[in-house]
C-alpha positions in Angstrom: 10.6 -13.9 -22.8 7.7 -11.2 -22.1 4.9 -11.6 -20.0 3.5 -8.7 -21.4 -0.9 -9.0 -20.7 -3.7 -7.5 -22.5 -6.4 -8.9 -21.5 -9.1 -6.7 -19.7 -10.2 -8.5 -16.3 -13.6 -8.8 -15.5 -14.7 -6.8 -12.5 -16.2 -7.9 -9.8 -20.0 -6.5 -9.3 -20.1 -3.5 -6.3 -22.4 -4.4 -4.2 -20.7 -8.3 -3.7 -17.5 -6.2 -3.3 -19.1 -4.7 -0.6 -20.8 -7.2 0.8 -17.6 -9.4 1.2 -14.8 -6.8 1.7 -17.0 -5.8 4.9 -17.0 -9.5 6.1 -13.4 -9.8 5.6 -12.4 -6.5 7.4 -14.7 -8.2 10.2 -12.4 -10.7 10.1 -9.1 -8.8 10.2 -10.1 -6.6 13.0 -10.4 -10.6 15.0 -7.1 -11.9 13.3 -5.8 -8.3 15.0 -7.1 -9.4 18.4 -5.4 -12.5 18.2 -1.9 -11.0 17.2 -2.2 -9.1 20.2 -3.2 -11.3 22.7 -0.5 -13.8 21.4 2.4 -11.8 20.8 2.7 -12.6 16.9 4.4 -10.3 14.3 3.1 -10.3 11.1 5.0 -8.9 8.3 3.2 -8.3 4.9 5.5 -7.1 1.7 4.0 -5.6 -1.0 5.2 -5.4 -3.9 5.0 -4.8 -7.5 4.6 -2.6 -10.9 3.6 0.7 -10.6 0.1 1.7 -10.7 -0.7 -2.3 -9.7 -3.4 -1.0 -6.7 -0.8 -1.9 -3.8 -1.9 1.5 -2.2 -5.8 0.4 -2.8 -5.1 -3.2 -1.0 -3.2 -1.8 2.0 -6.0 1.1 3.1 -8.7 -1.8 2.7 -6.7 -4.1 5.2 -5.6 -1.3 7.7 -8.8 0.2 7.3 -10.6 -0.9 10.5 -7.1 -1.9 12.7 -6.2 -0.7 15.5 -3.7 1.9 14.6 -1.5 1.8 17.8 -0.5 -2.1 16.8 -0.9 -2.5 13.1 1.1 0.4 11.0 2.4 0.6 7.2 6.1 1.6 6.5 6.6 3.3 3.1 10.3 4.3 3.3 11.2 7.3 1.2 14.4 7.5 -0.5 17.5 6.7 2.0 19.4 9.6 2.9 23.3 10.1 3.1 23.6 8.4 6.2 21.4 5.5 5.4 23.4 4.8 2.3 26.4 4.1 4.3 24.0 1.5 6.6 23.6 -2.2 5.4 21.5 -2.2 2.9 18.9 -3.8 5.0 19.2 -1.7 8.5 16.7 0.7 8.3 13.9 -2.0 7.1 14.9 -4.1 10.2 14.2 -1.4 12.7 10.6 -0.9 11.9 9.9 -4.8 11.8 6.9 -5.8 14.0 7.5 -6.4 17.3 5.5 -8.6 19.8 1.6 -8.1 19.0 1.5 -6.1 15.7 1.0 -6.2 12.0 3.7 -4.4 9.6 2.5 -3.9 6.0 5.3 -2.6 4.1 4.5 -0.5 0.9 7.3 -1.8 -1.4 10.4 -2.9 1.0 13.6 -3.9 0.5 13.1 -5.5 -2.5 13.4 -1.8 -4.1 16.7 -3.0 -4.9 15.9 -5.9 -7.3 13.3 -3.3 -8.9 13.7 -0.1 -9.7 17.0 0.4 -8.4 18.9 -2.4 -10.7 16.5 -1.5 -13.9 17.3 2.2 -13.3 21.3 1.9 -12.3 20.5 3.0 -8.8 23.0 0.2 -7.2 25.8 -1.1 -8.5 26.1 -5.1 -10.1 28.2 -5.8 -7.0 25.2 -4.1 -4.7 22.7 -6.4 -6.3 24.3 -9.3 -6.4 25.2 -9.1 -2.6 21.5 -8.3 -1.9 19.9 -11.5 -3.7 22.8 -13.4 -1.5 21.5 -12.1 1.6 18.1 -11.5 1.3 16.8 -15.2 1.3 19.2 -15.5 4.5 18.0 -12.4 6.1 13.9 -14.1 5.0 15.0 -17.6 6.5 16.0 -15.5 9.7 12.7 -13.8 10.2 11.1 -16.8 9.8 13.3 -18.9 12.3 12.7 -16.0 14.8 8.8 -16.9 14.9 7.8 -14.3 12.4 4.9 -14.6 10.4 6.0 -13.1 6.7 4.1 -12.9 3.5 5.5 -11.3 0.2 2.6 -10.3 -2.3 3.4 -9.4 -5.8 0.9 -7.5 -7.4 0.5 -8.1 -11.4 -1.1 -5.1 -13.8 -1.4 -6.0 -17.6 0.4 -3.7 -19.3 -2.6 -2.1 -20.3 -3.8 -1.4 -17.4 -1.3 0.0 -16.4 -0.9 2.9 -18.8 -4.8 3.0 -18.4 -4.2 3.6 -14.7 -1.5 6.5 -15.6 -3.5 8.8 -17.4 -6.6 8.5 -15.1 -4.5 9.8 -12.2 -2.8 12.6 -14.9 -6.2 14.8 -14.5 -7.1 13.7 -11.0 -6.2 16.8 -8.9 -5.9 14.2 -6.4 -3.8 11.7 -7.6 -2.0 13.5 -9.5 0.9 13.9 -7.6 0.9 9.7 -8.0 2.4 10.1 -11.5 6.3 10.5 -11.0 9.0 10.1 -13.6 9.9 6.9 -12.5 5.9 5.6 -13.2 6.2 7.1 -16.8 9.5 5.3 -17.2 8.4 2.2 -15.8 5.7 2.1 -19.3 8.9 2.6 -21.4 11.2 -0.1 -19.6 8.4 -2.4 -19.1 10.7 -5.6 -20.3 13.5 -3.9 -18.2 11.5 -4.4 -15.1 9.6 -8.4 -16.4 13.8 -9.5 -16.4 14.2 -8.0 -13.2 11.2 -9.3 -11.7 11.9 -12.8 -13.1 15.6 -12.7 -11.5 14.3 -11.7 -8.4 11.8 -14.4 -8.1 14.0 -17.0 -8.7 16.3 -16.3 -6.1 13.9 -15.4 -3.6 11.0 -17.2 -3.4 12.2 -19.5 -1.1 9.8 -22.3 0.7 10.3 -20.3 3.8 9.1 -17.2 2.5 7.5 -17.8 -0.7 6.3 -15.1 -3.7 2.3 -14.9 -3.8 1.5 -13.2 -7.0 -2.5 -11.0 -7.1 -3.8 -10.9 -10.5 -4.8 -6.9 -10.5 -6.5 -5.8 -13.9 -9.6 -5.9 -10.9 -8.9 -3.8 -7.9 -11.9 -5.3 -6.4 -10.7 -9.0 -6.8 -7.3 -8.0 -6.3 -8.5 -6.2 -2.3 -10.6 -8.9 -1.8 -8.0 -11.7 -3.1 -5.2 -10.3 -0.7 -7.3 -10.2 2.6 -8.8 -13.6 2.0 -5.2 -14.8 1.4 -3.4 -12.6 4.5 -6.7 -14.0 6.6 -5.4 -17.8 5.6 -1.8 -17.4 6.6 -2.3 -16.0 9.6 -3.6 -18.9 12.3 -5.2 -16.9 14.2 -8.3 -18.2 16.7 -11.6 -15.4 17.5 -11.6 -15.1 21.2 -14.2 -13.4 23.3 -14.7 -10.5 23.6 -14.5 -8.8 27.7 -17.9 -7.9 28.9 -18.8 -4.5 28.4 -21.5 -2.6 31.0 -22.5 0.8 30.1 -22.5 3.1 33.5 -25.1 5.4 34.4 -24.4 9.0 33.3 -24.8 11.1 36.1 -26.9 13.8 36.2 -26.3 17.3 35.5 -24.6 19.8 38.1 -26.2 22.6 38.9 -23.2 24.5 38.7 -23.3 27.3 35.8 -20.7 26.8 32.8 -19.5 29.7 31.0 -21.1 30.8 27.9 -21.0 29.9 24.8 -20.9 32.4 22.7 -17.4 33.1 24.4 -16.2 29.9 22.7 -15.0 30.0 18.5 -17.1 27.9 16.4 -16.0 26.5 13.1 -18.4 27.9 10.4 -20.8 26.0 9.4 -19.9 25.4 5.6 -22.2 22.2 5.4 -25.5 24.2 6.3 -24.5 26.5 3.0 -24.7 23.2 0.3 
């Protein structure tokens, strides 16, 4: 049965976009402190149809974190040796350790996606995988982990929309790969795939959250306010911060600046 959507979303005004998404950044960069002060690993899968604004969601929640404990993983394509790994080996090394947030841009679910709609794995690869991926989920879980799994849902209008902006975007251009175009063509390929994979996998332990995306907006704002909820996470003082005294200037003699290379100054000409 299709799920196919059509409907255009209403999108949410700017300036409450703004207004809020600063509020809930606020709020991340607190939920941050707390995984660090605690020793909690978060885990955050996203996934979902091409062009569905995963990228957009994960800048807007990395955005103001700390860098040096909260990191995304977006896996290229495995290499030789990686192929002879299991399956899930080289996800399981770059899973949060004490203290820091992992958001993973697609993630091992690749295999019930674009790899069994495009013949990528074999039946017997896929198969295995939806055996072992709820254990492997239950595991996490057991082990303390905190892990959310987001599905992000484009109409299929949208999407195509989406497509042809980034076509003559010099910037996002290099967005639009074969697979994205093929994804429009194989759209039912990938809502049987999808539906499979939720039914195996979205397990009490580690249940499916789907985003309704037509509205980037909603759909940044709709994630944070969700990942902020999850997370139990308690604001805690910040230390006390004095500000020294500078000290005052030497009277020893610096060299020169005009012995020093200066970037030219390219603004000054707009």
């Amino acid at each position: 049965m299709s799920h196919k959507k059509s409907h255009s979303a209403h999108r949410l005004d700017k300036a409450l976009y703004e207004t809020e998404l600063r509020r809930l950044q606020i709020e991340l960069v607190s939920m941050q402190q707390w995984v660090t002060a605690t020793g909690a690993r978060v885990l955050v899968i996203f996934e979902g149809r091409d062009a569905a604004g995963k990228g957009g969601a994960i800048k807007r929640v990395m955005q103001y974190l700390n860098p040096r404990s909260a990191r995304v993983v977006a896996l290229p394509q495995p290499s030789d040796r990686e192929k002879g790994q299991w399956y899930f080996q080289r996800y399981v090394e770059r899973l949060p350790t004490t203290g820091e947030i992992v958001l993973m841009d697609r993630s091992w679910y690749n295999r019930a996606g674009v790899e069994r709609v495009m013949g990528y794995c074999t039946d017997e690869q896929y198969d295995r995988f939806l055996d072992q991926v709820p254990v492997v989920e239950r595991m996490l879980v057991d082990d303390g982990m905190i892990l959310l799994k987001y599905w992000y849902s484009v109409s299929d209008t949208e999407q195509e929309k989406r497509f042809r902006s980034r076509l003559n975007d010099p910037m996002r251009r290099w967005k639009l790969s074969e697979t994205d175009l093929l994804s429009i063509t194989k759209w039912e390929d990938y809502s049987r795939a999808k539906d499979a994979m939720f039914e195996v996998t979205d397990i009490v332990e580690a249940p499916w959250w789907t985003i309704e995306s037509d509205d980037k907006r909603s759909a940044r704002i709709n994630t944070i306010n969700h990942i902020l909820s999850q997370v139990p996470y308690e604001h805690l003082d910040p230390d006390d911060v004095e500000f020294p005294e500078r000290p005052g200037a030497q009277d020893e003699t610096r060299p020169p600046l005009d012995g020093h290379r200066f970037v030219p100054d390219h603004a000054a000409a707009l």
